[in-house]
C-alpha positions in Angstrom: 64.0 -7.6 -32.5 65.2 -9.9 -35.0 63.4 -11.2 -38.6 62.5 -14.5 -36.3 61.2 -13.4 -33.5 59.2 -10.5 -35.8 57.7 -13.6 -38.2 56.6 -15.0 -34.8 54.6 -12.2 -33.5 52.9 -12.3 -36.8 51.9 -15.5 -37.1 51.0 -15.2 -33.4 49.0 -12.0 -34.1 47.1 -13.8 -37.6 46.1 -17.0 -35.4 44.9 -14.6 -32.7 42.8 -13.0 -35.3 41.4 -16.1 -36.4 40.7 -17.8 -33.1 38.0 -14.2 -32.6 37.6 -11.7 -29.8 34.3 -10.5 -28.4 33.6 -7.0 -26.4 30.2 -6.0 -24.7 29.7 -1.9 -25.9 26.7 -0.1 -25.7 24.4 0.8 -29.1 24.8 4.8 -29.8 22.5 5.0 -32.8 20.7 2.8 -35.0 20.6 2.9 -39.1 17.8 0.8 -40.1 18.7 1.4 -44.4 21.9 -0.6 -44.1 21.2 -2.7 -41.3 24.2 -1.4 -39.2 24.6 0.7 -35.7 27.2 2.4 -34.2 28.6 1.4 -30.9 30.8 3.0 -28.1 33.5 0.4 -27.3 35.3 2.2 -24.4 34.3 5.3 -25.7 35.7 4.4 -28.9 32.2 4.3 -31.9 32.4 1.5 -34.5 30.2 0.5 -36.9 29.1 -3.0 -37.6 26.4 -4.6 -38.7 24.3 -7.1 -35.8 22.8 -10.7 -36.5 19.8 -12.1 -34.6 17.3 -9.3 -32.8 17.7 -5.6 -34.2 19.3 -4.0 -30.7 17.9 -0.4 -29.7 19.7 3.0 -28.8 21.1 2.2 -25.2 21.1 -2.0 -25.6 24.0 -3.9 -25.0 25.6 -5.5 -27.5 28.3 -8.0 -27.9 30.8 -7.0 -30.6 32.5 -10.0 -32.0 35.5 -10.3 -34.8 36.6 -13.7 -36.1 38.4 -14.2 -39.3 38.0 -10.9 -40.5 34.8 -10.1 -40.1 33.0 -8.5 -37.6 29.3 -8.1 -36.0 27.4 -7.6 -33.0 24.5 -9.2 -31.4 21.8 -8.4 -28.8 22.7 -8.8 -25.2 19.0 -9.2 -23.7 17.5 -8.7 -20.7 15.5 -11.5 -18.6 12.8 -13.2 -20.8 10.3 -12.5 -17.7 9.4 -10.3 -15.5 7.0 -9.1 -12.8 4.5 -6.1 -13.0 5.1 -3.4 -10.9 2.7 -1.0 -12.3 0.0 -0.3 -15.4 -0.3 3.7 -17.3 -0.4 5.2 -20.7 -0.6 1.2 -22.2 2.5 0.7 -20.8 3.8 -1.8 -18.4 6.7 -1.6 -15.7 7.9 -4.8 -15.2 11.0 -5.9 -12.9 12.8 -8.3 -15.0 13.9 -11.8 -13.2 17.5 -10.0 -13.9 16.5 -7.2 -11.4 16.2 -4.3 -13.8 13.1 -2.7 -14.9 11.9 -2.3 -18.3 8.9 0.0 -19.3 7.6 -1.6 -22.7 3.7 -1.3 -24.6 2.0 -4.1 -24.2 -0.1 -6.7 -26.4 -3.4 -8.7 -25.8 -5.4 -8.3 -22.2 -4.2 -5.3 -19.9 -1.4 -7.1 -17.3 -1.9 -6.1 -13.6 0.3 -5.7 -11.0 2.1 -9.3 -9.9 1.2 -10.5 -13.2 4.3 -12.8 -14.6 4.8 -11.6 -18.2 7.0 -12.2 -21.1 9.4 -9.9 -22.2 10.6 -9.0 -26.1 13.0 -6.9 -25.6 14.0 -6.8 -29.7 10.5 -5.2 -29.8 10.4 -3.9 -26.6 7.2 -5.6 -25.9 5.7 -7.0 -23.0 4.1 -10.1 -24.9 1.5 -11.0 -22.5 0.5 -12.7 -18.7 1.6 -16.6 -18.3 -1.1 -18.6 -16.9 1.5 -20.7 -15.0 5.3 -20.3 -14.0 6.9 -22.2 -16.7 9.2 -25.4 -16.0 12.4 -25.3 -14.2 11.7 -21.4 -13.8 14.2 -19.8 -11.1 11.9 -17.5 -10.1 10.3 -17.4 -6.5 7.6 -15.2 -5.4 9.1 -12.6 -2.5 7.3 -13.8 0.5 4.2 -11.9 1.6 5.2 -8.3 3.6 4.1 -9.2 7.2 0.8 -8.7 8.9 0.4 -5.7 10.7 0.4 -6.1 14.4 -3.2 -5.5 15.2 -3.5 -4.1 19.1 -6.4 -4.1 21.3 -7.7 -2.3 24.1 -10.4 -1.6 25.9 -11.3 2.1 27.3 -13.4 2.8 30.4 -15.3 6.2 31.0 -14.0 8.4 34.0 -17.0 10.2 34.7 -20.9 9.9 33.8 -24.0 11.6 34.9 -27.4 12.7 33.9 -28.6 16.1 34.0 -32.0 17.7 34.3 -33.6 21.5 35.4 -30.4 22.6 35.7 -28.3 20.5 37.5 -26.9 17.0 37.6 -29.7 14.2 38.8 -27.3 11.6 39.6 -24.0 9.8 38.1 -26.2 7.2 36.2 -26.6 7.7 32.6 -30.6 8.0 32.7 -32.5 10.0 29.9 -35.9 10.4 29.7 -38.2 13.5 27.8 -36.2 15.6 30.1 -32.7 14.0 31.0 -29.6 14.2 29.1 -27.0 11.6 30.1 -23.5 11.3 29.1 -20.2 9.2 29.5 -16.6 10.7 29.9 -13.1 9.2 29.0 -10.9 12.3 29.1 -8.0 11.8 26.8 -6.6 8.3 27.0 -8.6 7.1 23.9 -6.3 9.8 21.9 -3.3 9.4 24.0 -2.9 5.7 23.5 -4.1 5.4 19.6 -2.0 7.5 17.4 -3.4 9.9 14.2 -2.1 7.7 11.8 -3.4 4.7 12.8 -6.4 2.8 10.7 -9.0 1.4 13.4 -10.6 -2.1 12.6 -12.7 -2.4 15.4 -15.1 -0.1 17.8 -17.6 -1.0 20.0 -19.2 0.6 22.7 -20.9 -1.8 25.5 -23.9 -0.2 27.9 -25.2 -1.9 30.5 -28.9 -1.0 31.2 -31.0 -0.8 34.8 -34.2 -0.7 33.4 -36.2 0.6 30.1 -39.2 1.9 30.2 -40.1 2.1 26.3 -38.5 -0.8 24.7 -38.0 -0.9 21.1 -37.3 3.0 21.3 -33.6 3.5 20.0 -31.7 6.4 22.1 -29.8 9.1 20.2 -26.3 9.1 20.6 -23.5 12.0 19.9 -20.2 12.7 20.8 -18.8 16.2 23.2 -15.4 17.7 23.8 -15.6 17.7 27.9 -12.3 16.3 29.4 -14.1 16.4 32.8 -18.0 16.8 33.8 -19.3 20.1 32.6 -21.0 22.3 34.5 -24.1 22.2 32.3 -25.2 19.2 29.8 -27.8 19.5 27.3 -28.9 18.6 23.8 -26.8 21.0 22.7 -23.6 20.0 24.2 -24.1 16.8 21.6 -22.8 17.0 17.8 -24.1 14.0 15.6 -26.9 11.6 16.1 -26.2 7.6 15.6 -29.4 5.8 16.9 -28.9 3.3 19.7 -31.2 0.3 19.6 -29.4 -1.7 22.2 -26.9 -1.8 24.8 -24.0 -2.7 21.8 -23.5 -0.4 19.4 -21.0 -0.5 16.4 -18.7 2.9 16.5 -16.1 2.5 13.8 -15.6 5.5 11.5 -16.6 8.9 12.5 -17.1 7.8 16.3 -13.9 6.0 16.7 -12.1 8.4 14.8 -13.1 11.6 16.8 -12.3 9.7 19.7 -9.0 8.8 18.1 -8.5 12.8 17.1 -9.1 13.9 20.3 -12.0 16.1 18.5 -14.4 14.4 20.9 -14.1 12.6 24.2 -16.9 10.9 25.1 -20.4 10.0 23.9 -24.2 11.3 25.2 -27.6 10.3 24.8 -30.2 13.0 24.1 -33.4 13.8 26.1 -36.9 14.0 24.2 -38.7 11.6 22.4 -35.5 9.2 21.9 -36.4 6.4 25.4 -36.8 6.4 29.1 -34.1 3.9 30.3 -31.4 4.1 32.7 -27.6 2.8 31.8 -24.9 2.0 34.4 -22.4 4.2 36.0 -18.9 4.4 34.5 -16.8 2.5 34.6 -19.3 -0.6 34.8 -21.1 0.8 31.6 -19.8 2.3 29.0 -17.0 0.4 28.3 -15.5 0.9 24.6 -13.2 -1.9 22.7 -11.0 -0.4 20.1 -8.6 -2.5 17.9 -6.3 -0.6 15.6 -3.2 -1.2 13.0 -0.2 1.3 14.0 
């Protein structure tokens, strides 16, 4: 190369070095006394000193060199975020530049959905905003969908009342001495599944006659798929009182029947009326609505 074209690529190479360069690295370690940290420029450490917010181990900074000298400054995250979640007074909040950030927090505890400020020189969540501020980018994600709700409405297969030893007729009559109960085999467990949460259960009677109004019947559930060959009191597990001919069934009811632990209701004889409800499937009827 000749002494020209050498003089050229140094003057080239000064102005260059003038003009300034800028790199993005990533802080390695942080020396508070003399206001410097080392960072990892393509694996290659340097030390400079920064200007503006004291960056962290693991911040980004960007490393610039004009005329001779050189520095770095903070790259931050997004000034705001979203909460995620709340524990040991700390926040996780999804910054509006789609990373998270786990900081302390000052003032009121921030709850989830709460729009917050972000520090991250201090790595501080700096509080809840009362209102989006202006011109913000940020949009809410759109609410998750409803759950489908379905509906359905279950008829016994079999009833019958049973007294002295044997079945008195397919009426569900109780009395001092009749037990009566209503059958649905399996379908109330073959159609709902395990895992689903049930939001409605009713059961509807219909009654022939009462005898002692203003007497609630006692109600329990039984495992028969079909008509047993016996039915007593004993054949019954739990007592919910039955003061008309709709009765509310949601929770352990409608969840047994949901199981599969119990397939069908009863009413007790004894002290608990002396009425007479329809045959399945006019009575009986129970209305289920469930979320999958």
């Amino acid at each position: 190369m000749s002494t020209s074209e050498e003089n050229t690529q140094r003057r080239l190479a000064a102005m260059a070095q003038k003009l300034g360069a800028s790199a993005e690295g990533l802080v390695t370690a942080q020396d508070w006394d003399n206001q410097v940290v080392t960072v990892s420029l393509g694996g290659t450490p340097q030390v400079v000193k920064w200007v503006g917010g004291a960056p962290w181990p693991g911040d980004t900074v960007r490393v610039i060199t004009s005329a001779g000298n050189t520095w770095c400054e903070l790259v931050e995250g997004a000034p705001m975020g979203t909460v995620q979640s709340v524990a040991s007074s700390r926040a996780t909040v999804l910054g509006d530049d789609s990373r998270t950030y786990t900081y302390p927090y000052i003032g009121s505890v921030p709850g989830p959905g709460d729009r917050v400020g972000l520090l991250h020189s201090h790595r501080l969540v700096v509080g809840a905003y009362s209102a989006e501020p202006a011109d913000s980018e940020y949009s809410a994600p759109p609410a998750p969908p409803t759950p489908t709700v379905r509906r359905r409405s279950f008829y016994p297969t079999w009833s019958g009342n049973w007294r002295s030893g044997s079945y008195q007729g397919t009426a569900a009559e109780i009395s001092t001495t009749r037990t009566a109960a209503y059958g649905y085999g399996t379908q109330i467990r073959d159609t709902i599944p395990n895992g689903a949460t049930i939001t409605k259960a009713v059961l509807y009677l219909t009654e022939n006659w009462d005898n002692v109004p203003g007497v609630p019947s006692s109600m329990g559930t039984h495992s028969f798929n079909e008509r047993p060959s016996s039915l007593t009191n004993g054949s019954l597990s739990g007592a919910y009182s039955v003061p008309g001919t709709t009765l509310n069934i949601i929770g352990t009811v409608a969840n047994a029947l949901k199981t599969g632990s119990a397939l069908g209701v009863g009413f007790r004889s004894g002290s608990d009326g002396w009425r007479q409800y329809g045959v399945a499937p006019i009575s009986g009827r129970i209305y289920i609505e469930w979320r999958p």
